[in-house]
KESE-198227 format. One line per 5 residues: number of its first residue (from 1); for each residue z, x, y of C-alpha. Coordinates in nm, 2 decimals, always signed. Layout:
NUM = Z X Y | ...;
REM end
This chain:
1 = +0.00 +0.00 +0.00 | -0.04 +0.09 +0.37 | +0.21 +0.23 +0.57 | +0.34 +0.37 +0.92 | +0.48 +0.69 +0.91;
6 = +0.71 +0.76 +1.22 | +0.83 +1.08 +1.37 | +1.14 +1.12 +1.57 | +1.29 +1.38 +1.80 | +1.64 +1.28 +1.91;
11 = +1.90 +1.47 +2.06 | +2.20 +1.49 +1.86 | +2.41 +1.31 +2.03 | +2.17 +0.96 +1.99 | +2.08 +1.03 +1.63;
16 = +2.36 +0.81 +1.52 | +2.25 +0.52 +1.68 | +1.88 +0.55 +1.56 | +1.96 +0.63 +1.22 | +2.19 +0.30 +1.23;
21 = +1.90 +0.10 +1.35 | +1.62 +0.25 +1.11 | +1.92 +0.16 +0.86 | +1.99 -0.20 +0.93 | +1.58 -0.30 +0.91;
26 = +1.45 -0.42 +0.57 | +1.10 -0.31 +0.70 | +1.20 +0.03 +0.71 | +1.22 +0.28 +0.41 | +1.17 +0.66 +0.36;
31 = +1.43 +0.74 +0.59 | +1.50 +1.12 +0.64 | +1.71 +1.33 +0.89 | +1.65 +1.73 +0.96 | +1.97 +1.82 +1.18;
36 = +1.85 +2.07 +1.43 | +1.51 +2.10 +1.26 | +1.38 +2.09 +1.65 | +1.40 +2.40 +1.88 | +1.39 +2.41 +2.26;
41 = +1.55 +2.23 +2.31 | +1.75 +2.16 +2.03 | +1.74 +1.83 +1.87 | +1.72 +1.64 +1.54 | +1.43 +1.54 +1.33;
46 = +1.41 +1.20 +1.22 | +1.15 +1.03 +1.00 | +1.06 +0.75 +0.85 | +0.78 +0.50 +0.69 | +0.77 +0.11 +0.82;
51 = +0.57 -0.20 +0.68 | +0.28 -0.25 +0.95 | +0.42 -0.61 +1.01 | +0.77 -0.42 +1.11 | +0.67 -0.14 +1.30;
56 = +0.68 -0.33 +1.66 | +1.03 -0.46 +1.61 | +1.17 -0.09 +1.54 | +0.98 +0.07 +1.82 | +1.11 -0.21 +2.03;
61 = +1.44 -0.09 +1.92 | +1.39 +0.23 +1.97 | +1.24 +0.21 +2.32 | +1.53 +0.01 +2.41 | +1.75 +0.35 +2.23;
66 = +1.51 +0.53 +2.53 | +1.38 +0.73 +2.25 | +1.09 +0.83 +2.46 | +1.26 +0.95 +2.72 | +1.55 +1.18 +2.59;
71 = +1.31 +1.26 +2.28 | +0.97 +1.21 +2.13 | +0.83 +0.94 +1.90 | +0.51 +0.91 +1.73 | +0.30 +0.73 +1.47;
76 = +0.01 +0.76 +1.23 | -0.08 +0.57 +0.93 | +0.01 +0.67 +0.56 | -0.34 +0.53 +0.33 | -0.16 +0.50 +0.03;
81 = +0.19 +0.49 -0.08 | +0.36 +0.40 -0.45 | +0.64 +0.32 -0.37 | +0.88 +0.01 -0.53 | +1.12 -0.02 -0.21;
86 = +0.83 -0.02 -0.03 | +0.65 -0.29 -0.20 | +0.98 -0.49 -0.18 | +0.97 -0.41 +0.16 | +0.68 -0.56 +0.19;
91 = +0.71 -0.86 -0.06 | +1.00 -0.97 +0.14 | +0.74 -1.06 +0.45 | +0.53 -1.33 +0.50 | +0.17 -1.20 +0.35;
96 = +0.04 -1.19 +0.69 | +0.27 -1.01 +0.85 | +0.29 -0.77 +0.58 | -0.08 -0.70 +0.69 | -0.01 -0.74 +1.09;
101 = -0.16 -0.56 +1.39 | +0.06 -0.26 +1.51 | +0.01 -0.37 +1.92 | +0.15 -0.01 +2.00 | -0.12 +0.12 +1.80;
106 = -0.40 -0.08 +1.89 | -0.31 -0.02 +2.30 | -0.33 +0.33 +2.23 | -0.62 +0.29 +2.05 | -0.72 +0.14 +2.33;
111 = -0.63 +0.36 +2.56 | -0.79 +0.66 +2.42 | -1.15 +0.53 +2.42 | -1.10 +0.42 +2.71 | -1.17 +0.80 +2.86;
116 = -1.46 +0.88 +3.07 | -1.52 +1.25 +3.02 | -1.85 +1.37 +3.10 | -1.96 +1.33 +2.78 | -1.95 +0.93 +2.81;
121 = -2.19 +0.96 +3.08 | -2.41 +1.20 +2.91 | -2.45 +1.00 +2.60 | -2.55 +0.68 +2.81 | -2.83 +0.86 +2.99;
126 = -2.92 +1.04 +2.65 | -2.90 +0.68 +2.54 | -3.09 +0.51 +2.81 | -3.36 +0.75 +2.75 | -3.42 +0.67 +2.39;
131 = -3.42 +0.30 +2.47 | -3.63 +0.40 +2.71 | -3.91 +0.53 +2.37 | -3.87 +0.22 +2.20 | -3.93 -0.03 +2.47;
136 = -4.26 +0.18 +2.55 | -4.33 +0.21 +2.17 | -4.24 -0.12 +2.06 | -3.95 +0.03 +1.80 | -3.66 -0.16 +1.70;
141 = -3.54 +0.15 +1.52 | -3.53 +0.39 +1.86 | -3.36 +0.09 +2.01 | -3.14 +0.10 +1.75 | -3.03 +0.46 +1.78;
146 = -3.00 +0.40 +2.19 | -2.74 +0.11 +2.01 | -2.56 +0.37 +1.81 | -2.52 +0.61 +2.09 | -2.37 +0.36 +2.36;
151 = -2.02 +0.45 +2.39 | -1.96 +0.16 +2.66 | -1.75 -0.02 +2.42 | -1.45 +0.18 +2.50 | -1.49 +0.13 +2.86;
156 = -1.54 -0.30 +2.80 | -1.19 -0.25 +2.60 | -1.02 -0.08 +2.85 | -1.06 -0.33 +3.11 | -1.01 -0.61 +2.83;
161 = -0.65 -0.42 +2.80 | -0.59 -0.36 +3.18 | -0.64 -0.78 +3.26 | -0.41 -0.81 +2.96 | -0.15 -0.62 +3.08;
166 = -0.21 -0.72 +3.45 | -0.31 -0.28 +3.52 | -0.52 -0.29 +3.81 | -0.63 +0.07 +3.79 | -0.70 +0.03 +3.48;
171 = -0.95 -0.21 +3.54 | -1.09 -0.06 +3.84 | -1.14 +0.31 +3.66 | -1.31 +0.14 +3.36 | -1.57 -0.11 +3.58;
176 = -1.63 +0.19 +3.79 | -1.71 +0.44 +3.49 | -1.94 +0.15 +3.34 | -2.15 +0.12 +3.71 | -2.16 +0.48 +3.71;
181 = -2.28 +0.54 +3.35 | -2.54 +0.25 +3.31 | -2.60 +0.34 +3.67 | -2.69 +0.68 +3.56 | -2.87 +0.52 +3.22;
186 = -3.10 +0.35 +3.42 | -3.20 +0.62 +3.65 | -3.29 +0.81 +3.35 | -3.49 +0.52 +3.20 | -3.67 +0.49 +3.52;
191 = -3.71 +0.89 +3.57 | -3.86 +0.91 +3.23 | -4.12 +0.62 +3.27 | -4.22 +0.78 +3.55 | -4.30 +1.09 +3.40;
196 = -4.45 +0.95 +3.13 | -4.67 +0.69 +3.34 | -4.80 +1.04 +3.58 | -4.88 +1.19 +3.24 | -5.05 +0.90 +3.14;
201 = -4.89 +0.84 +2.83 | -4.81 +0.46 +2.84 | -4.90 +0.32 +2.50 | -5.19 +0.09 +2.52 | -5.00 -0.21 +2.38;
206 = -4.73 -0.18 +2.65 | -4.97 -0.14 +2.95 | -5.14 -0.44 +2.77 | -4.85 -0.62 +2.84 | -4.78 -0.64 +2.43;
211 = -4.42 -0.61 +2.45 | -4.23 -0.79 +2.20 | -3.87 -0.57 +2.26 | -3.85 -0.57 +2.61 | -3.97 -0.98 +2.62;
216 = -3.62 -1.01 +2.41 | -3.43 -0.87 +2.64 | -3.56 -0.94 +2.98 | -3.54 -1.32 +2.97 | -3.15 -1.42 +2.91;
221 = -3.11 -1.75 +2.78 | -2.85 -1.95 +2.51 | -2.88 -1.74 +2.20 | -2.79 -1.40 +2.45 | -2.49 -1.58 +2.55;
226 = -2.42 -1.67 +2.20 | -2.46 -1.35 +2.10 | -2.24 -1.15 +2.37 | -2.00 -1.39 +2.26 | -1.94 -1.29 +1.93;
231 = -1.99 -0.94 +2.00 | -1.67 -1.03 +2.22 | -1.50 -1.14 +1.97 | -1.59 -0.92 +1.68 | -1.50 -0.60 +1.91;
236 = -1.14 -0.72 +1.98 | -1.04 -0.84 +1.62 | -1.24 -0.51 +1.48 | -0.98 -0.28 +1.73 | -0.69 -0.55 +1.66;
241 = -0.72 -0.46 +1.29 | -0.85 -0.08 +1.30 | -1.20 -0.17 +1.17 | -1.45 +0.00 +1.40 | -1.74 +0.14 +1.28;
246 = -2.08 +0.24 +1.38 | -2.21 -0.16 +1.27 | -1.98 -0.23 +1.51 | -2.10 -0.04 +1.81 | -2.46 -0.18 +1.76;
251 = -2.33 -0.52 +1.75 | -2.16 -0.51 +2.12 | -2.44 -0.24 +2.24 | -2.71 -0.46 +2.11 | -2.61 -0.66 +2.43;
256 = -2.62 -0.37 +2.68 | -2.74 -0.05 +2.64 | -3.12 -0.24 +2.61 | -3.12 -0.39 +2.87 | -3.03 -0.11 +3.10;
261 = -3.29 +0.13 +2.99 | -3.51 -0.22 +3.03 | -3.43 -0.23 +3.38 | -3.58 +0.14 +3.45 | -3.85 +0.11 +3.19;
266 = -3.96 -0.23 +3.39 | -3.91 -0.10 +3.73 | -4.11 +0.20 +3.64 | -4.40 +0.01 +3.54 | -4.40 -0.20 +3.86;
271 = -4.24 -0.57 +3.65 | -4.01 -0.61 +3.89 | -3.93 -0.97 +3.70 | -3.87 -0.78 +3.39 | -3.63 -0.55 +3.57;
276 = -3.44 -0.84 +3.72 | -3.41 -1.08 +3.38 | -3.31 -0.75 +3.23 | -3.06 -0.65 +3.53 | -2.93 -1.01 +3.45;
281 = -2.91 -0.97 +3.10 | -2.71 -0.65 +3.20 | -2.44 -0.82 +3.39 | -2.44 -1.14 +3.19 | -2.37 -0.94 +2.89;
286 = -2.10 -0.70 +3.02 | -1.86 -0.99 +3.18 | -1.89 -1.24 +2.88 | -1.78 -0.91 +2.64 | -1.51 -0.86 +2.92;
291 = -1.38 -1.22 +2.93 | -1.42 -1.31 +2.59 | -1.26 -0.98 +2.42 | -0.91 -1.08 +2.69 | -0.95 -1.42 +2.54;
296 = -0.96 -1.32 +2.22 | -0.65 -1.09 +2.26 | -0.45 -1.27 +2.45 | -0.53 -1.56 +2.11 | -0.44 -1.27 +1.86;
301 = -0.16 -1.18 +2.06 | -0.03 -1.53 +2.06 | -0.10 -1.62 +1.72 | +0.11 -1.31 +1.57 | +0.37 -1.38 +1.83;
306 = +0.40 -1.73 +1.69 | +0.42 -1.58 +1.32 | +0.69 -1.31 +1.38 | +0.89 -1.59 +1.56 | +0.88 -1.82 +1.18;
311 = +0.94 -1.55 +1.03 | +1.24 -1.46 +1.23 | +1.36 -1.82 +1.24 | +1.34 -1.84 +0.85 | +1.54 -1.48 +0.77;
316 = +1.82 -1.68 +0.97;
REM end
């Protein structure tokens, strides 16, 4: 079964009262103490594994202990553990909960995508530019890749997180990083056309006006909004319950990234009403993934609120 391991750094004189509280939780098992296994300063060593569905309630505790402010905590998944207390652990749980979303975890999570080194901005221009090919060659698969490459998502989440938790800056750092970067993605788009329209090396079918991609994306209508919304949804559950992948980034990007390096493409080429449904498609896209994924953490957050409150109620 899956478990959190957690590591603790406590000055001596507050060991007692953390051990007493890792003691007096049934979700906790494992529990180990290295006296003065810390140097400089000293301090004590304290570790331990918790069910998932019990990890908030002891790092509750042990915020309210100040933990993190006399000492150091942290936390990283254990894949597999055989352990009979820790099934029983477990068992004694509601199924659910047993299996239940570490919020800590997933802010950080979070948190940490939510970094806008220069590399973000590099691999949306690298990315806008390879939309870029496939709109002007007609391939799904380039467009694909340019999907696979967007690292926007982290940026979406990040202000998803910041209306959560009411963070203006937050917000503000990651609606500026995503102006800049698919700013700077469809410069690139644009800068490449260009080059590739003095060289004369528009494909035939696209000058023709044969554009099947770039029709799919320039004209917004229900089934984009449909499909923004799920990517919504889908990105916020798949970060809820530590299930991002690759699929997942071409789901949210298929809604973004395209459309961007659709916007230089079409301004490059002189359709200024491509450029516009695609500019549209931009915008639409990026505030229904912003809305939805707060609604849908804000619901998660709710729902598992609600359970941990039965399950409270019924161990009194």
């Amino acid at each position: 079964m899956d478990l959190i391991h957690l590591r603790l750094v406590s000055p001596p004189g507050r060991t007692g009262q953390i051990m007493a509280l890792l003691a007096a939780d049934a979700c906790t098992v494992n529990v180990a103490l290295h006296r003065a296994a810390v140097t400089d300063p000293t301090a004590d060593l304290v570790e331990c594994d918790v069910v998932p569905g019990g990890v908030d309630s002891v790092l509750a505790g042990l915020r309210d202990l100040q933990v993190h402010r006399y000492g150091s905590l942290s936390a990283q998944p254990v894949a597999l553990t055989v352990s009979d207390r820790a099934e029983a652990a477990a068992a004694a749980l509601p199924r659910a909960m047993a299996r239940g979303p570490v919020w800590a975890a997933v802010e950080a999570r979070i948190a940490a995508d939510a970094t806008y080194a220069p590399s973000f901005y590099l691999y949306l221009v690298i990315a806008g530019v390879i939309g870029a090919v496939g709109l002007l060659t007609n391939s799904q698969i380039l467009i694909v890749a340019a999907m696979i490459l967007g690292p926007e998502y982290g940026a979406i989440a990040g202000v998803t997180l910041g209306l959560d938790r009411r963070a203006g800056w937050r917000v503000r750092q990651g609606l500026l990083a995503l102006a800049a970067g698919f700013g700077l993605a469809i410069v690139a788009a644009y800068a490449f056309t260009l080059v590739v329209r003095g060289l004369a090396m528009i494909p035939p079918a696209y000058a023709a006006g044969v554009r099947p991609v770039s029709h799919l994306i320039d004209t917004p209508d229900f089934f984009s909004v449909v499909v923004a919304v799920l990517a919504g949804v889908v990105g916020m559950v798949a970060l809820t319950h530590i299930r991002t992948s690759t699929l997942l980034g071409v789901f949210v990007s298929v809604t973004t990234i395209p459309a961007a390096a659709d916007v230089g493409v079409a301004l490059a080429t002189g359709s200024l009403r491509a450029a516009r449904g695609s500019l549209l498609q931009l915008l639409l896209n990026i505030v229904l993934l912003v809305v939805v994924g707060f609604l849908t953490l804000r619901a998660q957050r709710a729902i598992w609120a609600r359970i941990t409150r039965r399950t409270a109620s019924r161990r009194s």
